[in-house]
C-alpha positions as CSV (number, residue, x, y, z in Angstrom):
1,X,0.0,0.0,0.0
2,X,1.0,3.4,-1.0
3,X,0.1,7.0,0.2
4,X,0.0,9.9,-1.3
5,X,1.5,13.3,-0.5
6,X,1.5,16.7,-2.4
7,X,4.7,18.2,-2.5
8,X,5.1,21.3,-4.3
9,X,8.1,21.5,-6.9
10,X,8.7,24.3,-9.0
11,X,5.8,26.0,-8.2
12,X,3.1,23.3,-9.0
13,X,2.1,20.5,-7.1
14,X,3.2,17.1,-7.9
15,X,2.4,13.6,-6.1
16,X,5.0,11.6,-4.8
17,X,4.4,8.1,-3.5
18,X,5.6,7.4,0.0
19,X,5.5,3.9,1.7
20,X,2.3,3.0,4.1
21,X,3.8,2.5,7.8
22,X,3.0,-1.4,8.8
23,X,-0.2,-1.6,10.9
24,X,0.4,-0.6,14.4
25,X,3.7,1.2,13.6
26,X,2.0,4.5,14.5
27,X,3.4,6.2,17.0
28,X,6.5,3.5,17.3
29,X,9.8,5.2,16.0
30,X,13.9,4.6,16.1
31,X,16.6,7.5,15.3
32,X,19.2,6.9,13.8
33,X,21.2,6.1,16.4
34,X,20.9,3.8,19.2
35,X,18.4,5.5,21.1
36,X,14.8,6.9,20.5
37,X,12.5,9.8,21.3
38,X,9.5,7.6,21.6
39,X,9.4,8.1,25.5
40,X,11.0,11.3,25.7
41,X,9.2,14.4,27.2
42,X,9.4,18.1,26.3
43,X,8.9,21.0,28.9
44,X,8.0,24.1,27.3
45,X,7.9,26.9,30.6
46,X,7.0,30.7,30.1
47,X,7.4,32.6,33.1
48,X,7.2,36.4,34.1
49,X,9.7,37.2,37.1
50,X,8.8,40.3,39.6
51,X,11.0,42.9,38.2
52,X,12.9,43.6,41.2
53,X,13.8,39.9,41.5
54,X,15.3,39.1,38.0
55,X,19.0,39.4,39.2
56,X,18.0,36.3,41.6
57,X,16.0,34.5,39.3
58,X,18.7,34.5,36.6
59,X,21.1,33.1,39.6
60,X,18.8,30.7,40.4
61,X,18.4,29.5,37.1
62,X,21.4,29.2,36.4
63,X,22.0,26.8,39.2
64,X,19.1,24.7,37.4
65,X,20.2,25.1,34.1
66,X,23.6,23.9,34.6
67,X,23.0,21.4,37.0
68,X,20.4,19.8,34.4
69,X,22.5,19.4,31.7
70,X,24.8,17.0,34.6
71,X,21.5,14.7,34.6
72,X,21.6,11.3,32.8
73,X,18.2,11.6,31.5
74,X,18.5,15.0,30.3
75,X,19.0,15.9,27.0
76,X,18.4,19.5,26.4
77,X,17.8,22.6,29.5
78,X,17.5,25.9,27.4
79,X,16.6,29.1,28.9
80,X,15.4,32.0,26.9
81,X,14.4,35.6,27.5
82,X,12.0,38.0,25.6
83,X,13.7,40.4,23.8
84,X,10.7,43.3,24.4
85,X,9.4,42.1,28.0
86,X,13.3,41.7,30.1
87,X,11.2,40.1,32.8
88,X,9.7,37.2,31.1
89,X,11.7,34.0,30.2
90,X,10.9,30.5,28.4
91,X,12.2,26.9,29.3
92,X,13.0,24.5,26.9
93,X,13.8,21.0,28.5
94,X,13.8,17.4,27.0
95,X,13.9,14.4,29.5
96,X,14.5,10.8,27.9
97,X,11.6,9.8,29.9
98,X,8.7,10.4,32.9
99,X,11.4,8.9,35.1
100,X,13.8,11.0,34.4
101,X,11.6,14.2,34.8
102,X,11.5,12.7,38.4
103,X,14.7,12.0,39.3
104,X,15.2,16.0,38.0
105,X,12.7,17.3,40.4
106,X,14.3,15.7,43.1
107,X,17.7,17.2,42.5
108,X,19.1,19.9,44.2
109,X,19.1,22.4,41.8
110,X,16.1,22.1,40.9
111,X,15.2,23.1,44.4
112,X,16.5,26.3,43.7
113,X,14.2,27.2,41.3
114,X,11.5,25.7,43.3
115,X,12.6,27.5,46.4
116,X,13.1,31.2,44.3
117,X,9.6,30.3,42.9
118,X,8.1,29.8,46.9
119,X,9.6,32.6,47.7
120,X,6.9,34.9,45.8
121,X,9.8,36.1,42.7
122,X,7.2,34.9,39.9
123,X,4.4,36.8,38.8
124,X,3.0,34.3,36.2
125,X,4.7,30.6,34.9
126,X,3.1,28.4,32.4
127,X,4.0,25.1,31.7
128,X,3.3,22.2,28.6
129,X,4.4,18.7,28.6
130,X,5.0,17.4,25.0
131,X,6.1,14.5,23.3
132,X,7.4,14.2,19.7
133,X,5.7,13.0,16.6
134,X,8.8,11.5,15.5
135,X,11.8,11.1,15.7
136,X,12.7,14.3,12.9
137,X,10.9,16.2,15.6
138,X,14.0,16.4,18.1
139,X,17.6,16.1,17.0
């Protein structure tokens, strides 16, 4: 069996054949390597810092950030900041699996992000757990 895709080629749309997956292959995926993303889990965090406490924030972050990337099961801790609003800042984290989300909560630096966030420095956090749709979703 055979499936159809448009692709677009010098500006017209042609059909190219791709192979079907196997029956219950969906979802199930290998990289390239010796490992796969199959289990892995994506944090996606936006959070807004009291403005008077992003000195202490970035300190404590910096803890968790570079203490994360130490982890076994980690494979990517990146922290951004918005270039228009200096007091709001993303997370983007990837843990080979739920286990290894929970060994990283249980770390000590994540307590200091945990402990700057008890402390009343964050005015607003969001967070989204993801997983990948394949294996070309995460390199």
């Amino acid at each position: 069996m055979r499936r159809m895709l448009f692709v677009p080629a010098a500006n017209a749309f042609h059909l190219r054949q791709f192979p079907a997956l196997p029956v219950g292959t969906a979802g199930t995926f290998r990289s390239s390597g010796t490992s796969s993303t199959s289990a892995a889990i994506a944090i996606l965090v936006d959070v807004e810092i009291k403005h008077d406490r992003v000195e202490e924030f970035l300190e404590a972050m910096k803890v968790d950030a570079e203490g994360s990337r130490e982890e076994k099961g980690c494979m990517r801790f990146d922290v951004f900041r918005d270039k228009e609003k200096p007091n709001r800042f993303f997370f983007y984290e990837v843990y080979k699996d739920s286990d290894a989300v929970a060994a990283h909560k249980a770390t000590n630096h994540f307590k200091v992000w945990s402990d700057f966030k008890v402390s009343g420095g964050v005015l607003s956090q969001t967070s989204t757990k993801a997983d990948f749709p394949g294996d070309w979703g995460f390199k």
